[in-house]
C-alpha positions in Angstrom: -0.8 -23.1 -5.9 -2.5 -23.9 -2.7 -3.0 -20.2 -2.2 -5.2 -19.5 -5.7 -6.9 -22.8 -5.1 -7.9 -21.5 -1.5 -9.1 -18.3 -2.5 -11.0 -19.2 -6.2 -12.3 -21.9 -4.2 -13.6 -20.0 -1.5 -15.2 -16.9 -3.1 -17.0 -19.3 -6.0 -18.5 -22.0 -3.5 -20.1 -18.1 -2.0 -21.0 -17.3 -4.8 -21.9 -20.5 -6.9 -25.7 -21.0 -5.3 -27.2 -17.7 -6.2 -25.3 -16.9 -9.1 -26.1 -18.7 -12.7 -23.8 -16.9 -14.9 -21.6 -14.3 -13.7 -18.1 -13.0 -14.6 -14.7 -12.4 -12.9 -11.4 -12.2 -13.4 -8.2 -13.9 -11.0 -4.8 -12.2 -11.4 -1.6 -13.8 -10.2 1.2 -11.3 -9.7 4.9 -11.5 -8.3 7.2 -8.9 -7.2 10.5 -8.4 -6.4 12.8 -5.6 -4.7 16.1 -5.4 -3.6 17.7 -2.2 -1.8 21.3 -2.8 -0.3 20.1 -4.9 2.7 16.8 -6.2 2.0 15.2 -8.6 -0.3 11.7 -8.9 -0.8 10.1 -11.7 -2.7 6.1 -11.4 -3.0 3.5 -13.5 -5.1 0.0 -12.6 -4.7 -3.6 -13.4 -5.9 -6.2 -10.8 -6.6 -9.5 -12.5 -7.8 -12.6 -9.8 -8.6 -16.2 -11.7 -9.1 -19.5 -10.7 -9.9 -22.2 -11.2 -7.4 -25.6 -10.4 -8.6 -26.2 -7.5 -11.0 -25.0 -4.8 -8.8 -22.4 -6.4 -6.2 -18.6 -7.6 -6.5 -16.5 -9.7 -4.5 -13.1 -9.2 -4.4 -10.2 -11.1 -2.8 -6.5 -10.9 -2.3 -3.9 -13.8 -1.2 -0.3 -12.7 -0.9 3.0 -13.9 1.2 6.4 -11.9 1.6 9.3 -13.8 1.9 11.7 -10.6 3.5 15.5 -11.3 4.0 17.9 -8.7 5.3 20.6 -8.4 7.1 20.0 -5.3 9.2 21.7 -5.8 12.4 18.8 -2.9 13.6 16.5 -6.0 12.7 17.6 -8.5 15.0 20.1 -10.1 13.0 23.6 -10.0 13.6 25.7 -7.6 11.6 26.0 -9.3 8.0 24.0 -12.1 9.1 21.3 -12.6 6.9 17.9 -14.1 8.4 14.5 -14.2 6.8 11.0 -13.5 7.5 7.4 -14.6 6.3 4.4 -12.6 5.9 1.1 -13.6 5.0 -1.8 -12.0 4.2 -5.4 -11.9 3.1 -8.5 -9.7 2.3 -12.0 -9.6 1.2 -14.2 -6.8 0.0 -17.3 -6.6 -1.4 -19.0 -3.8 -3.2 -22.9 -2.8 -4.1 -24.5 -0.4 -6.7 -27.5 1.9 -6.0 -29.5 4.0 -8.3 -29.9 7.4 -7.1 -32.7 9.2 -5.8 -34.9 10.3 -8.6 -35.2 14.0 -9.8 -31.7 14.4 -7.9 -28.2 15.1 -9.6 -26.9 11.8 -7.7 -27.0 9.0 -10.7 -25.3 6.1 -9.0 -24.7 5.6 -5.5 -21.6 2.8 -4.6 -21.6 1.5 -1.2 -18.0 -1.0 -0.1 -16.7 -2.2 2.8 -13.4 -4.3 3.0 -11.0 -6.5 5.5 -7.5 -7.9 5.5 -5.3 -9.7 8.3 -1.9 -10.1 8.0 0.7 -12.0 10.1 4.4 -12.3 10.4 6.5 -13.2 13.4 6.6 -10.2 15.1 3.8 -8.4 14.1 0.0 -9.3 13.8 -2.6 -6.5 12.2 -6.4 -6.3 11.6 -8.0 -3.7 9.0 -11.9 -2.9 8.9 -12.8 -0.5 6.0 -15.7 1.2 4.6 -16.8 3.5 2.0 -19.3 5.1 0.0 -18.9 6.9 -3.2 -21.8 8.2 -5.7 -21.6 9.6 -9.3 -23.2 13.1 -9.9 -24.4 15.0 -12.9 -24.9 12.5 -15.3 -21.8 10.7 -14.2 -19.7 13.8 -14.7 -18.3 13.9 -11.1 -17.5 11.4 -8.6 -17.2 11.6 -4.5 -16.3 9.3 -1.9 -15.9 9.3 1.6 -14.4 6.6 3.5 -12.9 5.3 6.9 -11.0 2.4 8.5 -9.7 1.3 11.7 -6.3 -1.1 11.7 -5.2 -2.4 15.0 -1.8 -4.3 15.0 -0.1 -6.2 17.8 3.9 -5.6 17.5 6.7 -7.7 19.7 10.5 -8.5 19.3 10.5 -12.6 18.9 12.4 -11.6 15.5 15.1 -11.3 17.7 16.7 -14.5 18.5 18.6 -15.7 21.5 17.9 -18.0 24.5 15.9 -15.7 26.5 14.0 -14.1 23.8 13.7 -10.3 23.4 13.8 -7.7 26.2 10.4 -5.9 27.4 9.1 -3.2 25.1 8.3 0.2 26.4 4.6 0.2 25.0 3.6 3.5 26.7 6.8 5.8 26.9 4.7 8.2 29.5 4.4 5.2 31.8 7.7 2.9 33.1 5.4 0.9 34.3 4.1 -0.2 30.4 6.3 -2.9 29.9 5.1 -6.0 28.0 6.4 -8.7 25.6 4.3 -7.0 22.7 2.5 -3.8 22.8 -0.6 -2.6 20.1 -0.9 0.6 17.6 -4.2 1.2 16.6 -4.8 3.4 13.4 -7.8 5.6 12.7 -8.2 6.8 8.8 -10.2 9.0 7.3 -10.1 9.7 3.4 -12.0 11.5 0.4 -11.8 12.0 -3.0 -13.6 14.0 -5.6 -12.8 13.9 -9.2 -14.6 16.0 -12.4 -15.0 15.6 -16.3 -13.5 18.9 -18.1 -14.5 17.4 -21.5 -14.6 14.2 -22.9 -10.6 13.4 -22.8 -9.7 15.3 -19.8 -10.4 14.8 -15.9 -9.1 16.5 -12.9 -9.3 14.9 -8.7 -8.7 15.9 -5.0 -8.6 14.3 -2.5 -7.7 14.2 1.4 -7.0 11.7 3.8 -6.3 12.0 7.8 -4.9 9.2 10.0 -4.0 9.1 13.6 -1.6 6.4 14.9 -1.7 5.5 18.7 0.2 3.3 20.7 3.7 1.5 20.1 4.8 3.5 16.9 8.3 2.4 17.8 10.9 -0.1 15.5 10.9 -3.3 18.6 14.7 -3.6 16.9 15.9 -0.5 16.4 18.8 1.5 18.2 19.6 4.6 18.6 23.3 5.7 18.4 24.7 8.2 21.3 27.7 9.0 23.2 27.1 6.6 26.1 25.7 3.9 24.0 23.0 2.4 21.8 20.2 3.1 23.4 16.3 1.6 22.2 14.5 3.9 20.1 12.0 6.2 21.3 9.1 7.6 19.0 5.8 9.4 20.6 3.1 7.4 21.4 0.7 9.6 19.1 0.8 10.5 15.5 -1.7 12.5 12.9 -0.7 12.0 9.8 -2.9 14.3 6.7 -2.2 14.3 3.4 -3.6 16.1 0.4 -3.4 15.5 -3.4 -4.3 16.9 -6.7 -4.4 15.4 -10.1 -5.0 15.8 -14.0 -5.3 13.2 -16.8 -5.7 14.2 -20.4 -5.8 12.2 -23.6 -4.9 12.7 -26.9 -6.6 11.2 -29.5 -4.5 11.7 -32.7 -1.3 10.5 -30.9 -3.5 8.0 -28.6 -1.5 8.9 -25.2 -2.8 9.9 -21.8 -1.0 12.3 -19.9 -1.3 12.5 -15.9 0.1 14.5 -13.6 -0.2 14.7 -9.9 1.1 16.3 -6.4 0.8 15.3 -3.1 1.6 17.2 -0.3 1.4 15.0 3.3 2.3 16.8 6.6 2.2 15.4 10.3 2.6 16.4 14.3 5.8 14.9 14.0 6.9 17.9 11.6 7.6 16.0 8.4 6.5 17.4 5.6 6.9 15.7 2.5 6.3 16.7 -1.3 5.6 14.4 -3.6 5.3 15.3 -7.5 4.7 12.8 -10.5 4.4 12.6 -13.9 2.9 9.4 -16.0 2.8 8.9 -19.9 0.1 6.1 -21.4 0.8 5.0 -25.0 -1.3 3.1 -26.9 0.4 0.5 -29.3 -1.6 -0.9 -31.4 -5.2 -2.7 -30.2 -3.6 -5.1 -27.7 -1.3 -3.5 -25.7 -0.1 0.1 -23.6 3.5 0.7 -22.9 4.0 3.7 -19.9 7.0 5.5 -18.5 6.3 7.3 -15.1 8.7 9.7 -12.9 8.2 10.7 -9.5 10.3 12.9 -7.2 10.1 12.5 -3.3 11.2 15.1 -0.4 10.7 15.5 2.9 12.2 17.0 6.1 12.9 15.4 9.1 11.2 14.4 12.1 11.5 17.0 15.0 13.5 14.3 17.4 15.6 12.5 14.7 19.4 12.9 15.1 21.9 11.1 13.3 24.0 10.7 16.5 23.0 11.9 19.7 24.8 13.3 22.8 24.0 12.2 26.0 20.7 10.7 25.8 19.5 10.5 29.6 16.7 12.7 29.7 15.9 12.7 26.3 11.9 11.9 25.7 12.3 10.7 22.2 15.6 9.2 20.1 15.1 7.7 16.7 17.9 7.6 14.2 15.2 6.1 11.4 16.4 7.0 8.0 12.0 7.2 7.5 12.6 10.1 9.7 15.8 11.6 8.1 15.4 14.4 5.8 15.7 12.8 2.6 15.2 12.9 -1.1 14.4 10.4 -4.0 13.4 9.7 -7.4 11.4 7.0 -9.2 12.1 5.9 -13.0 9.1 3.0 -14.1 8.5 1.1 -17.6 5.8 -0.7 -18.1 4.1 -2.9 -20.6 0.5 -4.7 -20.6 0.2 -6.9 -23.7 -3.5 -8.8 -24.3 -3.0 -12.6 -25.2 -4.9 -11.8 -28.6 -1.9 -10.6 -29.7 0.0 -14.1 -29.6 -3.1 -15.6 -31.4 -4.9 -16.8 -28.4 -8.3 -16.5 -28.0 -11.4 -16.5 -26.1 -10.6 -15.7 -22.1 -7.0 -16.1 -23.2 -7.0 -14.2 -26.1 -9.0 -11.1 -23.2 -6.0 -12.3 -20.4 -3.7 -9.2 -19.1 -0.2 -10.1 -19.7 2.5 -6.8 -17.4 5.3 -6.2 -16.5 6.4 -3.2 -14.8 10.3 -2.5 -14.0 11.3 0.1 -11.4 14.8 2.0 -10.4 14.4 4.2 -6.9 17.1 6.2 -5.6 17.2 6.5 -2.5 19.1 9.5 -0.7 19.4 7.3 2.6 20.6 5.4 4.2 18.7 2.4 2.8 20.3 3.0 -0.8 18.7 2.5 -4.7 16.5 -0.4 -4.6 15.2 -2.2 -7.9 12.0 -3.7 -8.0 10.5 -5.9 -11.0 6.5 -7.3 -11.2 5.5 -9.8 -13.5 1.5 -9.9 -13.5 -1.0 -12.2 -15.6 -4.9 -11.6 -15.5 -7.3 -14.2 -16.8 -11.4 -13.2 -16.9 -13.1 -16.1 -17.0 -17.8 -16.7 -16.6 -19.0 -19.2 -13.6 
């Protein structure tokens, strides 16, 4: 409770003064996912406000509440410990007319933040973007970037002395430090096009380079000699590209959609990542979906599930994110309006969801289930 107050709070006292009569909408969503040795519990606030005629603040409040009892996590084996994360973002978002006698209609500038905290790990995201609508608002393009610079350490790890030094540069011995930064560089793009009036297709690409402590500060390494600390390389670039379609149906009211992703990095994982969605309407008030996605990828090129003799060796991880791997992902979901319980006004227009998920996993982290509940209330200030 003292999470919504703090954001609504916040973004309408900005707002209040130059705004008369605006509109917005708060959404207050919970999550939870259990795999074989982790728990996640997650409430959140999303809160989405109009400022002016052509800007829009948005907002986000959420805290994790992650218990496991991965001995690679600093616990001891079946010793279950938890950890807190919090988090918190705002954006805000303006609208341009185009240039006259150009094909650019409307022209969308955005830029964004977010911290987030936990014991052992701080991060900072900066984002910007810019997107404009072309051809009478037949096609779309964007173009985006963001820096993210996170601050990683072992205190997780509990025991009189605290945890050992990390390795934060693996080229130099001399690198060690109680925590050690990774700073990420993103690029991304998207462009998207109206076949006809029920069908659309979209690409887009993204590029990211990791540098710094890419490391687990918990994880070991099994080899003959002994568990040794895991080693990953202190650079990554990480690209992805992605295709999509959506069609709708009129006489059976259902959208189709269909999309593949194909992401490839220095490391040499390559990953594919198919998936197929189905929207149906039912009735006036609410959508009922089913969606099916398949993951694979290969394996990084210095994962081993056990190693020999690791003296000598530049880089050990035995990461199941860097096992080759395969998955699936079954989803049912169902948004319902308030109208149809015989509410109305901004409860009868309130977003009631709930979205049920099954993954296999082909991992060692095993199936996981994970279950949101999510209301959405618009409301004028």
């Amino acid at each position: 409770m003292r999470l919504q107050l703090a954001l609504s709070g916040l973004l309408v006292g900005l707002l209040g003064a130059q705004v008369a009569h605006a509109d917005g909408a708060l959404s207050m969503r919970g999550v939870y996912y259990k795999e074989r040795s982790t728990r996640v519990v997650q409430p959140m606030l999303d809160g989405m406000f109009d400022a002016g005629t052509r800007g829009i603040v948005t907002g986000h409040l959420l805290f994790d509440a992650i218990t496991s009892a991965s001995a690679s996590s600093g616990a001891a084996a079946a010793e279950p410990f938890t950890e807190n994360r919090y988090e918190g973002g705002l954006g805000y978002a303006h609208e341009f007319d185009g240039p006259e006698e150009t094909i650019i209609d409307l022209i969308r500038v955005a830029a964004d933040g977010k911290y987030s905290q936990e014991p052992d790990y701080r991060s900072i995201y900066f984002g910007a973007r810019a997107e404009a609508e072309l051809a009478q608002k037949n096609a779309t393009v964007s173009l985006g970037g963001g820096f993210a610079r996170d601050t990683i350490n072992n205190e997780g790890l509990q025991s009189a002395m605290g945890g050992p030094e990390l390795l934060c540069d693996n080229d130099d011995p001399d690198s060690l430090a109680k925590e050690c930064p990774l700073n990420t560089y993103a690029l991304y793009s998207s462009a998207s096009h109206l076949l006809s009036r029920d069908s659309l297709i979209g690409l887009s690409y993204d590029i990211a380079k990791n540098s710094g402590y890419t490391s687990n500060a918990y994880r070991q390494a099994i080899t003959t000699t002994g568990p040794v600390a895991e080693r990953h390389p202190n650079e990554r670039l990480r690209q992805a590209v992605a295709m999509s379609a959506r069609f709708y149906w009129r006489r059976a009211r259902a959208a189709f959609i269909g999309t593949y992703r194909f992401y490839w990095d220095d490391w040499d994982i390559h990953a594919h990542t198919p998936e197929v969605r189905i929207v149906q309407d039912v009735g006036s008030a609410a959508e009922a979906s089913i969606r099916y996605r398949y993951y694979r990828q290969d394996a990084a090129f210095f994962w081993e599930r056990r190693y020999g003799d690791a003296m000598g060796l530049p880089f050990v991880t035995d990461d199941p994110k860097m096992s080759p791997y395969d998955g699936h992902l079954l989803e049912a979901k169902l948004g319902i309006l308030g109208e149809t319980f015989g509410l109305e006004g901004r409860w009868g227009a309130a977003r009631l969801e709930g979205i049920l998920e099954y993954i296999i996993q082909n991992n060692r982290f095993g199936n996981a289930v994970v279950a949101h509940a999510a209301i959405t209330v618009p409301f004028e200030y």
